[in-house]
C-alpha positions as CSV (number, residue, x, y, z in Angstrom):
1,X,121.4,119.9,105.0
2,X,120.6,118.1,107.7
3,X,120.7,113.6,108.6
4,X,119.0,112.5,105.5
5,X,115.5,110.4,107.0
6,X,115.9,106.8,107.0
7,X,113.0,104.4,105.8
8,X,114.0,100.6,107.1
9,X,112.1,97.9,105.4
10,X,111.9,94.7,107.7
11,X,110.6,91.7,108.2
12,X,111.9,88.7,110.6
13,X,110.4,86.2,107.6
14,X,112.8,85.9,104.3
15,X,111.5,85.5,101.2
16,X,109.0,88.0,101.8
17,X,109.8,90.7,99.1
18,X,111.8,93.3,101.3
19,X,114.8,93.9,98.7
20,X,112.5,94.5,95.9
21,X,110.2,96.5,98.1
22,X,112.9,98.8,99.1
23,X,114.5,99.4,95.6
24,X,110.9,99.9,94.7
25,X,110.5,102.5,97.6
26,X,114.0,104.5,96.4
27,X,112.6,104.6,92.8
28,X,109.5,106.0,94.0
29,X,110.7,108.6,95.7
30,X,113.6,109.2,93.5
31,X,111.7,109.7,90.9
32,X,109.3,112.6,92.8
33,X,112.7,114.6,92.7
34,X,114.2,113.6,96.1
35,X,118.2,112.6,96.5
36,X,118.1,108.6,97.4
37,X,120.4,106.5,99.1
38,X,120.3,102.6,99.6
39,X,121.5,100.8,102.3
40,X,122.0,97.3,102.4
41,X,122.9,96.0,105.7
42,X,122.1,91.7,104.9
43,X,125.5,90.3,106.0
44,X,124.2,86.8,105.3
45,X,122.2,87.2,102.2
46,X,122.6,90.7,100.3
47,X,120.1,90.7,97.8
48,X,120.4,94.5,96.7
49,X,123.5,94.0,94.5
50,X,122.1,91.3,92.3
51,X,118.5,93.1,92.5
52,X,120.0,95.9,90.5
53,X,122.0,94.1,88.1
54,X,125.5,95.1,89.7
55,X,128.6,93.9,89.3
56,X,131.7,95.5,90.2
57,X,134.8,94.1,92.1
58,X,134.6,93.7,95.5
59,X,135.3,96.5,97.8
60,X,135.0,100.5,98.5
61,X,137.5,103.3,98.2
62,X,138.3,105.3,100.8
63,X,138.3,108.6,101.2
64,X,139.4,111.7,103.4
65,X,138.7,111.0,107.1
66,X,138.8,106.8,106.5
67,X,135.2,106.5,105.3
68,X,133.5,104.6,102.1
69,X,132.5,106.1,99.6
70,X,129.1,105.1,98.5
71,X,128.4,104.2,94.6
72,X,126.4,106.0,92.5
73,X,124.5,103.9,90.2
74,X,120.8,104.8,88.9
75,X,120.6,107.8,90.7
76,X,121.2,106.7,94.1
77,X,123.9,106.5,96.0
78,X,124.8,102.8,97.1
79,X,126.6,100.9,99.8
80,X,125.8,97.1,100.1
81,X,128.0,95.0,102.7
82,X,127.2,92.0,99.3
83,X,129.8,94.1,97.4
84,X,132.4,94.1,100.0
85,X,132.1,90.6,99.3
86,X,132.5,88.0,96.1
87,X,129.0,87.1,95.4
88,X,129.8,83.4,96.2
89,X,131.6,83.8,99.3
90,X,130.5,82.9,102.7
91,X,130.9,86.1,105.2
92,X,131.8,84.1,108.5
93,X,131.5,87.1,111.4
94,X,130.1,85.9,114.8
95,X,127.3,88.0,116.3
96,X,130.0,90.7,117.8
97,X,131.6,91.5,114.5
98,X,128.2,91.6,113.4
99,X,126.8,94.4,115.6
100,X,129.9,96.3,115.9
101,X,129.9,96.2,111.5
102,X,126.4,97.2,111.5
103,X,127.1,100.1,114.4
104,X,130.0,101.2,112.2
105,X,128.2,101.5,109.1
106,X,124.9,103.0,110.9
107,X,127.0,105.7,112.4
108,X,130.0,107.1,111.0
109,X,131.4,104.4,107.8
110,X,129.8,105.9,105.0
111,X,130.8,109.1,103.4
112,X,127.0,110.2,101.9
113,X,126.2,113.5,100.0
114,X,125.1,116.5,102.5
115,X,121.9,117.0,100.3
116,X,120.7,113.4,100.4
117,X,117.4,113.2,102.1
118,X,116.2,109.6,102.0
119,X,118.2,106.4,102.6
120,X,116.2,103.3,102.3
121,X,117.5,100.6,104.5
122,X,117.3,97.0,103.4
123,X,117.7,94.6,106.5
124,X,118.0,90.7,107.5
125,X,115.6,88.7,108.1
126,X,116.7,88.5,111.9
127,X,115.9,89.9,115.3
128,X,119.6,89.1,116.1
129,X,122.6,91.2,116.3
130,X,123.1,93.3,113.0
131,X,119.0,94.4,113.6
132,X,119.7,95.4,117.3
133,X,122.7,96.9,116.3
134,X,121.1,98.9,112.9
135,X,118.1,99.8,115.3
136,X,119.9,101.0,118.2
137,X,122.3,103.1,116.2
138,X,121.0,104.4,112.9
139,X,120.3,108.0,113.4
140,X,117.2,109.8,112.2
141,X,114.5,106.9,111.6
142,X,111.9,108.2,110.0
143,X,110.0,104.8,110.0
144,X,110.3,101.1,109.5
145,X,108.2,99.3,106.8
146,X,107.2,95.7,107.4
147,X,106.6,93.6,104.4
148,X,104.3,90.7,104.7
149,X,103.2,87.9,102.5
150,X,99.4,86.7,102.4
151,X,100.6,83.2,104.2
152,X,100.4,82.2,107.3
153,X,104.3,82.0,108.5
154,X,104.8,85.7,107.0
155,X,101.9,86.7,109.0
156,X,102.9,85.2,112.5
157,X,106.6,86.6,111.2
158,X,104.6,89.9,111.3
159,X,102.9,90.0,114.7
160,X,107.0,89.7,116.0
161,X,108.4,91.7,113.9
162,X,106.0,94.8,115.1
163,X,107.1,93.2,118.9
164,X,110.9,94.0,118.0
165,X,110.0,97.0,116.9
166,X,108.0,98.2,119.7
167,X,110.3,96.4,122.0
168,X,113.4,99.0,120.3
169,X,110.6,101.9,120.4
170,X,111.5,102.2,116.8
171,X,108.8,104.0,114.8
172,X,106.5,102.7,111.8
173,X,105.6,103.9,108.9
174,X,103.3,100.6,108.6
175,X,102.4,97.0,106.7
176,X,103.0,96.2,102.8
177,X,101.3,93.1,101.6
178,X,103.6,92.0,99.3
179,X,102.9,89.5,96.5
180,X,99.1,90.1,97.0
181,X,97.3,88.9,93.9
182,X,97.9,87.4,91.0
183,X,96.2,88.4,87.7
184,X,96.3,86.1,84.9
185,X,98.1,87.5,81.7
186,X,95.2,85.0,79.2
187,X,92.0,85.5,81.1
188,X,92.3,88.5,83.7
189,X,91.6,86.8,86.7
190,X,93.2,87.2,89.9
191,X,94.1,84.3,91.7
192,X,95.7,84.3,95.4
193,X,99.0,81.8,95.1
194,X,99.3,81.4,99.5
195,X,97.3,80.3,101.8
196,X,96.0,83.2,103.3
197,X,94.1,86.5,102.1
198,X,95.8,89.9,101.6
199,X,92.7,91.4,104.1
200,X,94.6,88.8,106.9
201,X,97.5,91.6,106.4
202,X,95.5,94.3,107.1
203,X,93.5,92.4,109.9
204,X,96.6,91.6,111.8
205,X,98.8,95.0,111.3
206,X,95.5,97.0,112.6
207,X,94.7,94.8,115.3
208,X,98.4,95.3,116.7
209,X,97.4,99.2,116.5
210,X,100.0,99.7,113.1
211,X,98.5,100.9,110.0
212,X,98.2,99.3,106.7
213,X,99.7,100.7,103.9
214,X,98.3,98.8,101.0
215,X,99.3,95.8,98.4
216,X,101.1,95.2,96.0
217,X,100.4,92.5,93.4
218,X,102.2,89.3,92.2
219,X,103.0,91.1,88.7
220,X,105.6,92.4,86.1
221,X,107.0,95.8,87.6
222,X,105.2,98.1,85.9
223,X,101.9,96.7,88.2
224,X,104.0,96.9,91.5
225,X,105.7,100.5,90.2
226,X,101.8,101.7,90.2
227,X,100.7,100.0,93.1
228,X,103.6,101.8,95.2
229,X,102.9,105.0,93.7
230,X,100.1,106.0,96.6
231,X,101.9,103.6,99.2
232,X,105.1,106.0,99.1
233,X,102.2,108.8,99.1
234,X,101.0,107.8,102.4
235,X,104.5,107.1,103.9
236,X,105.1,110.7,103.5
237,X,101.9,112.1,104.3
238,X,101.1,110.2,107.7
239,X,103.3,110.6,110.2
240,X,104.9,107.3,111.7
241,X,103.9,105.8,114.9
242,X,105.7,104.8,117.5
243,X,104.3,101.9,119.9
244,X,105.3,102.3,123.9
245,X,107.7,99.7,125.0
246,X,105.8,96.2,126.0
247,X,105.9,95.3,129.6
248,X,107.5,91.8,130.4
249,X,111.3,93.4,129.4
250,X,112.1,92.3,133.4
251,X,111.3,88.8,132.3
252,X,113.4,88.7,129.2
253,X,116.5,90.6,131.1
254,X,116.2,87.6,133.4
255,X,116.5,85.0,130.7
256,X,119.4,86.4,129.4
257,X,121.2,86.7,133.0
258,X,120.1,83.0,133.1
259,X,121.5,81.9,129.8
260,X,124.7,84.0,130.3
């Protein structure tokens, strides 16, 4: 078979759900009958690991040709820069180590299966190196996914995420509100825990010509599970879109000549 389609879930704001987004994604779609891989790429902060429950001693083994091999675990196949790590240990790599890891591991580290057909890609909150690097490198994007919180910092993060992704002419599969909702396990209700509506979401992704993929709640997994369900359904059934490159890149190449 051919590159397996990648599906990068992004967002330049942390805390915004991406990680559990993502596995949710994978589970989706593995359990539709496709062959999954995950893809953690958070040098800083790798959340996948401990979002699955794993724990296994640092480290890969390698095999023929000098590559990793990946780690199966619940039906997908796995590799996580967190487990080339101990969980508690500082990773210390300057912005070049950074990029050229991240180039490494986009391009030619990783040993997957020939029949896998999705990787889902779980990224830093960052439009700094290891992004650039994952963007300008990872072959066969089939679409980012941008996952936004109902507040207001998670929704200016948006607006710039959707810049850097336009900016890398990367294209998008669209907007998640994540954490949209919270229903009350006594009475029912459904209360909004930030500071701005899930329509803002929409509202904003739309206006900046991306579409909007849906919400999922502030609930026990079984909720978010069915609330993916038709979000995954419309990933695959609407092609991404890629936004032309924003003029003004003449004024940015000059600030970095300047600041170099």
């Amino acid at each position: 078979m051919g590159e397996p389609g990648k599906i990068v879930v992004c967002a330049l704001k942390g805390g915004v759900g991406k990680t559990t987004i993502c596995l949710g994604i994978a589970q989706t779609l593995r359990d539709l009958g496709y062959k999954v891989g995950l893809l953690d790429v958070d040098i800083h902060a790798s959340a996948l690991p401990r979002a699955l429950h794993l724990k296994i001693d640092p480290g890969y083994d390698p095999i023929l040709g000098g590559k990793l091999r990946p780690i199966q675990y619940d039906g997908f196949q796995l590799f996580s820069i967190g487990l080339l790590f101990p969980e508690d240990a500082p990773n210390m790599w300057d912005g070049e180590a950074k990029a050229s890891a991240v180039k490494q591991i986009a391009t030619t580290a990783i040993a997957w299966d020939e029949d896998l057909e999705w990787v889902l890609v779980d990224t830093p909150p960052t439009s700094g190196d290891e992004i650039q690097s994952l963007l300008a490198n990872l072959k066969n994007i089939y679409g980012a996914v941008i996952i936004c919180q109902p507040n207001d910092l998670a929704v200016l993060a948006l607006a710039k995420t959707i810049n850097v992704l336009q900016e890398t002419e990367t294209p998008i599969a669209g907007v998640i509100a994540n954490m949209a909702g919270y229903v009350c396990p006594n009475c029912g209700g459904v209360s909004n825990p930030f500071d701005r509506p899930p329509e803002d979401v929409r509202t904003t992704a739309e206006g900046l010509g991306v579409r909007f993929l849906g919400t999922v709640p502030f609930a026990h997994n079984g909720a978010r599970m069915a609330a993916l369900g038709p979000i995954v359904d419309s990933i695959l059934q609407n092609p991404p879109i890629t936004l032309k490159k924003d003029k003004g890149g003449a004024t940015r190449w000059l600030l970095e000549r300047i600041l170099k």
